[in-house]
VOPAGU-2260 file (C-alpha; in pm, 1 decimal, decimal comma):
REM VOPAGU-2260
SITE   aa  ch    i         X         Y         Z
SITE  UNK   A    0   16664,1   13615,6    6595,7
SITE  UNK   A    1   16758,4   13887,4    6843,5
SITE  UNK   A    2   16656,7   14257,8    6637,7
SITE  UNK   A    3   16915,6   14551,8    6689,0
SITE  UNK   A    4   16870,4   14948,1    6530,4
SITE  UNK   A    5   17242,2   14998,0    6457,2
SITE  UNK   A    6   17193,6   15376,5    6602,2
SITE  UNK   A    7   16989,1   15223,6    6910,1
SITE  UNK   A    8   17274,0   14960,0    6944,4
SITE  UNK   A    9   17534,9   15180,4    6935,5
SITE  UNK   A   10   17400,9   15433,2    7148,4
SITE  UNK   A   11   17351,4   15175,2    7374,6
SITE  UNK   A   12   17692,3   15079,2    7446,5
SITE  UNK   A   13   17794,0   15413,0    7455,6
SITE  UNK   A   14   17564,3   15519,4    7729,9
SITE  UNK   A   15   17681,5   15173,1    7951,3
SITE  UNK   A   16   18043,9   15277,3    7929,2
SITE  UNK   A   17   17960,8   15621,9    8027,1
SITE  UNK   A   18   17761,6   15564,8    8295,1
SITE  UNK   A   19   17939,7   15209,6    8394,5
SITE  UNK   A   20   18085,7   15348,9    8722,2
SITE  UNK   A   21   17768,4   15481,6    8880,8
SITE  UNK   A   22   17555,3   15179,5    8771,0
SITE  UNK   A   23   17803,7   14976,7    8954,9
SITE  UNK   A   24   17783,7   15204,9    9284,9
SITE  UNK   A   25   17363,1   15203,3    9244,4
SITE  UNK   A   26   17143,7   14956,6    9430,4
SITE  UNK   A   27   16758,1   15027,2    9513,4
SITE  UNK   A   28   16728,1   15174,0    9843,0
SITE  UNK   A   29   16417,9   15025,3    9929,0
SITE  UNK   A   30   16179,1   14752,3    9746,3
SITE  UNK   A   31   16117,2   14834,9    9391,3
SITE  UNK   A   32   15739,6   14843,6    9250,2
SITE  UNK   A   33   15706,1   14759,2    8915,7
SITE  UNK   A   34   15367,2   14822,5    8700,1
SITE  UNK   A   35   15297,2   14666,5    8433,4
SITE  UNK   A   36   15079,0   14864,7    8171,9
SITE  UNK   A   37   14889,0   14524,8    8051,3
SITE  UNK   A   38   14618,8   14334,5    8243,0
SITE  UNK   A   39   14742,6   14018,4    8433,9
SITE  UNK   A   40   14866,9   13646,1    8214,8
SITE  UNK   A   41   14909,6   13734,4    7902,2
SITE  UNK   A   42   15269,3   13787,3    7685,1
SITE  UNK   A   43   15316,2   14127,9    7754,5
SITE  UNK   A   44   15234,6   14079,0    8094,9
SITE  UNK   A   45   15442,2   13761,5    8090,6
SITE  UNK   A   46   15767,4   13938,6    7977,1
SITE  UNK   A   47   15761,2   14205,2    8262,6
SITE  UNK   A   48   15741,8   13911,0    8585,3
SITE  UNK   A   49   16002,1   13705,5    8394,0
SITE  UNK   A   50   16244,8   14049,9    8397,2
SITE  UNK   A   51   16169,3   14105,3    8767,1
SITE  UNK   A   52   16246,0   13727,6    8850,4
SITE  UNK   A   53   16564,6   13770,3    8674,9
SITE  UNK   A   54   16662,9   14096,5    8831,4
SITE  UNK   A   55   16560,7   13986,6    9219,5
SITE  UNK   A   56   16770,8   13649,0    9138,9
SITE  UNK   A   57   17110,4   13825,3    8992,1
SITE  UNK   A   58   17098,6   14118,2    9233,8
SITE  UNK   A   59   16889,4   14025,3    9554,6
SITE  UNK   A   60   16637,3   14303,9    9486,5
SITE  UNK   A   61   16304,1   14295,6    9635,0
SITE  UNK   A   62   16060,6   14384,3    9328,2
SITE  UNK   A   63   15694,0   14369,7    9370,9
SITE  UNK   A   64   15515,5   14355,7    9000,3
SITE  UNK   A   65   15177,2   14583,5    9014,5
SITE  UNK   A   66   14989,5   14562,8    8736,7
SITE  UNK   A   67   14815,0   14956,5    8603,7
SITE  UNK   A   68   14683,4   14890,3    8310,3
SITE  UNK   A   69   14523,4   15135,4    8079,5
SITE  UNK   A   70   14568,3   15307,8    7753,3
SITE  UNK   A   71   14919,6   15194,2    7652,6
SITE  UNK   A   72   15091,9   15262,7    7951,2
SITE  UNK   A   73   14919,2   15656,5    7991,2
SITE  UNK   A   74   14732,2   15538,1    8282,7
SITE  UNK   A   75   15072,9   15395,8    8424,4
SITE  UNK   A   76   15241,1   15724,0    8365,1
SITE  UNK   A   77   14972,7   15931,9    8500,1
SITE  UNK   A   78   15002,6   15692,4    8846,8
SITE  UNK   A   79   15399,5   15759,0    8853,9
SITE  UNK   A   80   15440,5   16135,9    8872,2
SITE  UNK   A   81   15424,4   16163,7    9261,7
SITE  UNK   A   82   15655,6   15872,4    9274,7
SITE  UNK   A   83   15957,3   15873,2    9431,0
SITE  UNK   A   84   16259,3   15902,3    9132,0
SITE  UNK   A   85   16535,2   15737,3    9300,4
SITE  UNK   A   86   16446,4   15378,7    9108,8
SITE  UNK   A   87   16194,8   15232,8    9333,8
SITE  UNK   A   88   15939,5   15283,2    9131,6
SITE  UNK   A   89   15896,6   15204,4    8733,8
SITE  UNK   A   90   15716,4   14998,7    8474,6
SITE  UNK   A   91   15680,6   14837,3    8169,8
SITE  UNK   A   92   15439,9   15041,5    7853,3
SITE  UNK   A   93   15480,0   15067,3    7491,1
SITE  UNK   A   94   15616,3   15383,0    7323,6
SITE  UNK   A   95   15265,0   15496,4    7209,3
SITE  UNK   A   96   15170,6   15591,5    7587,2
SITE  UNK   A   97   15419,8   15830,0    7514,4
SITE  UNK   A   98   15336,1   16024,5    7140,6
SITE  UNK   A   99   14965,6   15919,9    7106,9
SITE  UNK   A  100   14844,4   15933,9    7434,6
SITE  UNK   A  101   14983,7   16261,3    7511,1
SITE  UNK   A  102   15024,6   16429,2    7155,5
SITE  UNK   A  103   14647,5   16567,7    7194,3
SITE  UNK   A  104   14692,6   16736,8    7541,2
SITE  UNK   A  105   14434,6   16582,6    7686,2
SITE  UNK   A  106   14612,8   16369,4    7904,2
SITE  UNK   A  107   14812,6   16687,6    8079,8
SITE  UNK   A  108   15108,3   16514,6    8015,7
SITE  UNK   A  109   15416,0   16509,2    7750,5
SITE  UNK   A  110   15723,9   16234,4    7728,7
SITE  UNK   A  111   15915,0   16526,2    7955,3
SITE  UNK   A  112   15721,7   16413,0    8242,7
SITE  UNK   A  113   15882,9   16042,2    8262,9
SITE  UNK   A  114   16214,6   15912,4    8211,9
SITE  UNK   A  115   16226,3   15658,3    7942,5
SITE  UNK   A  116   16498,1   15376,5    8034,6
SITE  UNK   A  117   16538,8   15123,7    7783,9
SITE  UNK   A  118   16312,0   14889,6    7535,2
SITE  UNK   A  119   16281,6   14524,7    7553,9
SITE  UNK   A  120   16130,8   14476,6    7197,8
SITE  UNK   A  121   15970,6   14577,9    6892,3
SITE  UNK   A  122   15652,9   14476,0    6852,2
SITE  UNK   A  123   15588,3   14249,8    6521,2
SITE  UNK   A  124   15298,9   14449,9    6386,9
SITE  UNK   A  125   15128,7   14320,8    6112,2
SITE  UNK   A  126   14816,6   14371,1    5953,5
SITE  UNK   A  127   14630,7   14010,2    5972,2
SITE  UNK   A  128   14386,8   13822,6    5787,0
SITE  UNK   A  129   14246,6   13478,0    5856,2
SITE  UNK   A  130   14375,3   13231,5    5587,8
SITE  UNK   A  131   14039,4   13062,7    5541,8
SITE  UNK   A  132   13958,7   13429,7    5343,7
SITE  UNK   A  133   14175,7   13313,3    5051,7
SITE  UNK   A  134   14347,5   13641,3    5030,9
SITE  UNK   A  135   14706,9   13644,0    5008,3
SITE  UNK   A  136   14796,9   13999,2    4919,4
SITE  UNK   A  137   14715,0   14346,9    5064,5
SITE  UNK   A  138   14511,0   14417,5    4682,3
SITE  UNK   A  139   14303,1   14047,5    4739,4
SITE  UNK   A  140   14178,1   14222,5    5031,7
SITE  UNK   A  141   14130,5   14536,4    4835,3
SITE  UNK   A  142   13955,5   14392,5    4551,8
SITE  UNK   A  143   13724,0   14160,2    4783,5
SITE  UNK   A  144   13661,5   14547,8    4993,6
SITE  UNK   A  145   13519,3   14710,7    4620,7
SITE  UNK   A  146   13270,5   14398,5    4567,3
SITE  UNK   A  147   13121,5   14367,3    4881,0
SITE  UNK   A  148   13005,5   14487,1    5237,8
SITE  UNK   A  149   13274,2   14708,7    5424,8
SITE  UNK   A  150   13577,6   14525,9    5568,1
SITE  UNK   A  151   13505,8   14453,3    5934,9
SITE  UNK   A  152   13853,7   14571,5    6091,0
SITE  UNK   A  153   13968,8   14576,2    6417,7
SITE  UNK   A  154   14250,9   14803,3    6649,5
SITE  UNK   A  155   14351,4   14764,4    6985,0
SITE  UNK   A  156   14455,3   15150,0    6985,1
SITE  UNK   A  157   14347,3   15493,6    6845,7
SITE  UNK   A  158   14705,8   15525,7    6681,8
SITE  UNK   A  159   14661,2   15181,2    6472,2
SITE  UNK   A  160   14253,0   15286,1    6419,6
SITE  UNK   A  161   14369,7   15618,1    6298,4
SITE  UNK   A  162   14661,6   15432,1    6043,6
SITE  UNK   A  163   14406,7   15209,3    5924,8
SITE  UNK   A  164   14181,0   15439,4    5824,9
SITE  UNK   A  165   14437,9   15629,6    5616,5
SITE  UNK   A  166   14490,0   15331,9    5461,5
SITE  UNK   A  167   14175,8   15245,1    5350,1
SITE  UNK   A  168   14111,4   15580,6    5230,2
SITE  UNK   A  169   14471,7   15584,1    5030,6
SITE  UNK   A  170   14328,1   15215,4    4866,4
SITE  UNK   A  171   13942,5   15367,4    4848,0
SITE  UNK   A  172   13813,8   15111,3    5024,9
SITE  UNK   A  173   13525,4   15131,5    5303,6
SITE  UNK   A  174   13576,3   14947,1    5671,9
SITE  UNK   A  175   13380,0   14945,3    5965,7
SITE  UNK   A  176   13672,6   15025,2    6225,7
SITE  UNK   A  177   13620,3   14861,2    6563,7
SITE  UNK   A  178   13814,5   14934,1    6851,4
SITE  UNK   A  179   13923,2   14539,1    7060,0
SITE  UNK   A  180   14076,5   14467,3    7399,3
SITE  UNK   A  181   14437,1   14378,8    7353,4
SITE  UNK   A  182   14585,0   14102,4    7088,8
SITE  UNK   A  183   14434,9   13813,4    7248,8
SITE  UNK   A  184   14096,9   13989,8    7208,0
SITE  UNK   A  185   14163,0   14072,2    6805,8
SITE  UNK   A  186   14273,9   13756,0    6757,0
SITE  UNK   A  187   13966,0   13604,1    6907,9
SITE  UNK   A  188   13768,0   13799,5    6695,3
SITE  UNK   A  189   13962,4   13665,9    6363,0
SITE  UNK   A  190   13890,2   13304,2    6422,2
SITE  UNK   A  191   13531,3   13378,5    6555,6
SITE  UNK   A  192   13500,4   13554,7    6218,0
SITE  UNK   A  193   13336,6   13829,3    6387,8
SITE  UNK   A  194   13640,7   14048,1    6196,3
SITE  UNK   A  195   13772,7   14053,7    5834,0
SITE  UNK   A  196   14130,4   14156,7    5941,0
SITE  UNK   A  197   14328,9   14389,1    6187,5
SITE  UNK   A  198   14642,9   14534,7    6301,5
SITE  UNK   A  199   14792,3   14302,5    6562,9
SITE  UNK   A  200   15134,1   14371,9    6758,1
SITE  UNK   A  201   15307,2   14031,3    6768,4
SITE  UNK   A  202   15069,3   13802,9    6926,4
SITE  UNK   A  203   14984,2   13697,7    6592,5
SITE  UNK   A  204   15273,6   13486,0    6500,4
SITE  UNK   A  205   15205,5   13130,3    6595,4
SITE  UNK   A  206   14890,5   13158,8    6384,7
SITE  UNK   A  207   15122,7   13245,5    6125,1
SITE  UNK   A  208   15343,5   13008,7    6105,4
SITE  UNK   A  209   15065,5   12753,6    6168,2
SITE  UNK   A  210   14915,9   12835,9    5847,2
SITE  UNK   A  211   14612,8   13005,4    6004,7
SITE  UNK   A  212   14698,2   13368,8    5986,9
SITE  UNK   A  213   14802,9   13552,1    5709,8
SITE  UNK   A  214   14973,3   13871,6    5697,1
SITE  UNK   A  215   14911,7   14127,9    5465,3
SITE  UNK   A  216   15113,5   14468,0    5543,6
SITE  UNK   A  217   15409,2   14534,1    5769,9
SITE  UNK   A  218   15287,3   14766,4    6037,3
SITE  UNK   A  219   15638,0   14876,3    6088,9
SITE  UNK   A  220   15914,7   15068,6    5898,5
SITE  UNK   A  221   16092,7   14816,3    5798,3
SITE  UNK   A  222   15963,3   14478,7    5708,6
SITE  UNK   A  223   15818,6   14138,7    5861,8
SITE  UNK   A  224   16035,7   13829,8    6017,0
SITE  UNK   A  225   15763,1   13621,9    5904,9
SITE  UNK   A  226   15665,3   13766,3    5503,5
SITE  UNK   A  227   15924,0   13996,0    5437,8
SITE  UNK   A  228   15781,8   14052,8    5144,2
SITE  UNK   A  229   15487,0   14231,3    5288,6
SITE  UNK   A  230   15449,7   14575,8    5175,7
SITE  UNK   A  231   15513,5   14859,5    5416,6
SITE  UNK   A  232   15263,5   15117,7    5506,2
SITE  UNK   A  233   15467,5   15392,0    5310,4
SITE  UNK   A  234   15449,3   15143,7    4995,5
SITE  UNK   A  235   15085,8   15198,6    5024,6
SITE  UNK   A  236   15082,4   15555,1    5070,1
SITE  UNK   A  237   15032,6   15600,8    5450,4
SITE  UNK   A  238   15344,9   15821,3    5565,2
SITE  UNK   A  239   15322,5   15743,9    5918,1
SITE  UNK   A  240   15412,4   15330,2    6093,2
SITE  UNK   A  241   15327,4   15181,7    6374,9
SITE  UNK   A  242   15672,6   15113,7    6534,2
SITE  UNK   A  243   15555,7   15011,7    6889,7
SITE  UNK   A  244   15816,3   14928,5    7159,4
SITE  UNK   A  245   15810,1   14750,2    7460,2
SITE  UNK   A  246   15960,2   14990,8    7676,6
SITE  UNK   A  247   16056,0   15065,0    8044,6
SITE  UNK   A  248   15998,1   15441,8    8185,6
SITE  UNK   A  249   15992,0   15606,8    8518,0
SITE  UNK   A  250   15887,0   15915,4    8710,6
SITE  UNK   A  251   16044,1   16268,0    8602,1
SITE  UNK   A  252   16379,6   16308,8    8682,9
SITE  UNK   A  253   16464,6   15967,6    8792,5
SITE  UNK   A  254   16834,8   15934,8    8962,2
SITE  UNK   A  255   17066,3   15941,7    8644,2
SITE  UNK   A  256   17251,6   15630,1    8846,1
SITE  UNK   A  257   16934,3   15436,8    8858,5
SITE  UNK   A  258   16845,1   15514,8    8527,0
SITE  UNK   A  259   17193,4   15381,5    8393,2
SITE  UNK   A  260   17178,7   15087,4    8646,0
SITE  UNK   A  261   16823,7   14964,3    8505,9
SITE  UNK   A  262   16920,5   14989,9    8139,9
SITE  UNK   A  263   17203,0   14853,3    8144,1
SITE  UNK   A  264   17065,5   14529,7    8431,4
SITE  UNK   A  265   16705,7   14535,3    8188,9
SITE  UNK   A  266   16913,7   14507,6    7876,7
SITE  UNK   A  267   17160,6   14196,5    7943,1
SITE  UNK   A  268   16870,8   13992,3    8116,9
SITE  UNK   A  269   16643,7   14025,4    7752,9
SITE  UNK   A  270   16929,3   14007,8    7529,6
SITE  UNK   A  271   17044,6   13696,3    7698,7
SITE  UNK   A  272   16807,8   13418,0    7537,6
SITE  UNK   A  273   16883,5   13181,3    7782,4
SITE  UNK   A  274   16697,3   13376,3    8029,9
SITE  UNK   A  275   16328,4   13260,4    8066,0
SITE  UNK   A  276   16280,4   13662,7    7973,4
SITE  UNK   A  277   16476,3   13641,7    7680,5
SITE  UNK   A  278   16351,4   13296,7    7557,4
SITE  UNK   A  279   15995,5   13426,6    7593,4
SITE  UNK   A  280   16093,7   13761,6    7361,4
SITE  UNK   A  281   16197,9   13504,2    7140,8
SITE  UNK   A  282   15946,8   13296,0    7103,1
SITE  UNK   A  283   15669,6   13566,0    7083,7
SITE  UNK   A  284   15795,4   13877,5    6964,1
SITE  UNK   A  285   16054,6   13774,6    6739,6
SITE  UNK   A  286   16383,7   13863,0    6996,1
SITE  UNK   A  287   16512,2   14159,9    7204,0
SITE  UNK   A  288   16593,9   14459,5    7143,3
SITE  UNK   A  289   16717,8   14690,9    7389,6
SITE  UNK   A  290   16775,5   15061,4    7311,6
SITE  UNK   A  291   16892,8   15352,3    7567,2
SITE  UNK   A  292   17010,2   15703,8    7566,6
SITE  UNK   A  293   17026,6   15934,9    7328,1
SITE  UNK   A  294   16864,4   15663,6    7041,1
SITE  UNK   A  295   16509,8   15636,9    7267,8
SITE  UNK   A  296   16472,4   15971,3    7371,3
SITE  UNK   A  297   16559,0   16078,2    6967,5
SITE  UNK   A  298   16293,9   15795,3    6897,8
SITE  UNK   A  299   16032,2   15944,2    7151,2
SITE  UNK   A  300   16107,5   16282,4    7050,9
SITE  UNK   A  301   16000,8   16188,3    6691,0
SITE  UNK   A  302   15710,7   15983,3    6777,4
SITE  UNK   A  303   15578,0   16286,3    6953,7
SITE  UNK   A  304   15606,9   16496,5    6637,3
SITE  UNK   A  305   15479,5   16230,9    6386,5
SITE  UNK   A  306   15190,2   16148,0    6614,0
SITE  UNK   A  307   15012,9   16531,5    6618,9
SITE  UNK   A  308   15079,1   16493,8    6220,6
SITE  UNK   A  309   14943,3   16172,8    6233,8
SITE  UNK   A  310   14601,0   16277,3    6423,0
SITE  UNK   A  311   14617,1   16589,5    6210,2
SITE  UNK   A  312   14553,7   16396,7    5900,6
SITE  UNK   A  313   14332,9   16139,7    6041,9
SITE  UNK   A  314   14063,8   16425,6    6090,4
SITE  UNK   A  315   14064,7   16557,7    5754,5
């Protein structure tokens, strides 16, 4: 099932007809680096090679995938700003590189200093228990938390650690938060039992539907494919989600042509499931969904915000 945001959608369309003329006139004027914000073979990694395939087969481009992985995408971001900004050089990150990784100043950077392009998918996050636990609701794992040792949990990011501890202080539980490498290492960790449960951003889902896996609460702001009947992190009384996209960005002031060019080129190839791209978006993140223009940056813009309020609240 392909997933749209009416406003991104929208949005979307409108920015392709504006801008239809000059992405028509743009091609790369050299060979196009691409980094990839995740380490080599796994789906996130996948996604961005298939997209590259697919744009050097429709258009003849010469695109050489470099994998920079590191916090989210930061460490991506932080290796773009001397690059050139007429389209030759970009990657693929997820939307936290841009609010948590740079809400705390640390990282001498804010969204301003890339150019976001478009998104490829929302990430199916979910917060996962093994079924072999016997708990089939969020207040199961509550009321196994009150009668025994703290909840071994696990997050792949500070953002997601930070949300899960909120919410086990909003359900006055104790866990022993442990940061993992990546889905494929949290979900290692389930089925080794060394965890009792954890945030995980899509990679999840097979387990799912296999009967292994159970999901618990819908990371997101609105709810799962897979148990919509999941409650939501505001149901619980955490005002902050964990909407995570896929997303391509760029150096500062990347070539508005370019800009329109890749969205637009980025956006058919993953919307199209027929593509190996959009078949693998499919299968493992539950469809595309490509947002652009004024939607994303409104989207980063408000990440930004929520994710100093976020940290804000974590340390008290």
């Amino acid at each position: 099932m392909k997933k749209f945001l009416a406003l991104g959608a929208i949005a979307l369309g409108c920015s392709i007809a504006a801008t239809a003329s000059l992405a028509e006139d743009w091609t790369p004027p050299g060979p196009i680096t691409m980094h990839i914000a995740f380490p080599p073979g796994g789906g996130s990694d996948s996604q961005a090679r298939l997209i590259a395939e697919e744009l050097e087969t429709r258009y003849g481009w010469t695109i050489t995938p470099q994998n920079t992985p590191g916090k989210a995408g930061l460490i991506m971001a932080m290796e773009m700003q001397d690059a050139p900004a007429d389209g030759t050089v970009f990657g693929l990150g997820i939307s936290e590189a841009l609010d948590y990784g740079m809400a705390d100043g640390t990282a001498g950077m804010t969204p301003d200093d890339v150019t976001p392009i478009v998104t490829t998918t929302l990430a199916e996050v979910a917060f996962v228990v093994p079924a072999s636990k016997g708990w089939k609701t969020f207040d199961d794992f509550v009321a196994a938390a009150m009668t025994g040792e703290p909840m071994r949990v696990g997050a792949i990011t500070p953002k997601i650690a930070d949300v899960t501890y909120l919410m086990g202080k909003e359900a006055g539980i104790e866990m022993n938060i442990t940061m993992v490498q990546g889905g494929r290492g949290m979900l290692n960790a389930l089925y080794a039992g060394d965890l009792d449960a954890g945030f995980v951003a899509g990679a999840h889902s097979k387990g799912v539907e296999a009967g292994e896996l159970v999901e618990l609460v819908s990371g997101m702001s609105r709810p799962l494919s897979l148990t919509p009947d999941a409650p939501l992190l505001a149901d619980l009384g955490v005002p902050f989600n964990l909407d995570i996209y896929f997303m391509y960005f760029g150096p500062k002031d990347m070539d508005g042509a370019a800009q329109a060019n890749l969205a637009q080129s980025i956006s058919e190839i993953v919307l199209d499931e027929s593509t190996k791209a959009g078949a693998l978006l499919e299968a493992n993140f539950g469809g595309a969904e490509a947002i652009s223009g004024e939607a994303l940056q409104a989207f980063i813009d408000s990440s930004f915000v929520s994710a100093k309020d976020l940290m804000q609240a974590a340390s008290q």
